[in-house]
Phi, psi and omega in degrees: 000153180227150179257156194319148164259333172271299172334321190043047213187338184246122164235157198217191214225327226249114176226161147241139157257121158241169212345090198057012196234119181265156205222113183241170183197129174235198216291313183307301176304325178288297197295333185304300197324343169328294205288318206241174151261104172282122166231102241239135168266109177264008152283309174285293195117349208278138196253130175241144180262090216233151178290147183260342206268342160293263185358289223277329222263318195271004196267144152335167164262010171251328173284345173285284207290333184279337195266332176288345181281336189249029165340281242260317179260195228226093180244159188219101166280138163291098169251172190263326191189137136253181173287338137321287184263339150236094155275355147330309173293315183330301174333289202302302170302285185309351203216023178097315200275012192252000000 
């Protein structure tokens, strides 16, 4: 059994390792995943949790149309940094400079 990376409280049987890191979920989290967007920093560990129907609201309208095709499913993203471990960089990306 492994334990949850976002939950940290919940366990599943069920894992991946991406770049080194095993990234377990276990059902509570998988079902949050409807609403929300998970996004586990494989820089950190660190997990952010974003409403997905916010998101959606403040997003372009071509990134608003990439997100409807995937409304409906249960996605958990991998990122390389977050503003947990370089907020600098975040900075740097969002503005172009990276």
């Amino acid at each position: 059994m492994n334990q949850c990376i976002v939950c940290k409280t919940g366990w599943t049987e069920c894992s991946v390792k991406i770049d080194g890191v095993d990234v377990a979920v276990c059902h509570t989290c998988l079902n949050m995943s409807k609403r929300n967007f998970i996004f586990i920093c494989m820089g950190c560990g660190a997990v952010h949790i974003r409403d997905k129907d916010e998101m959606i609201a403040r997003a372009s309208d071509e990134i608003k149309r990439a997100y409807a095709t995937c409304y409906d499913m249960q996605l958990i993203q991998g990122i390389n940094k977050c503003v947990s471990c370089d907020p600098v960089g975040i900075v740097d990306t969002m503005e172009g400079n990276a």
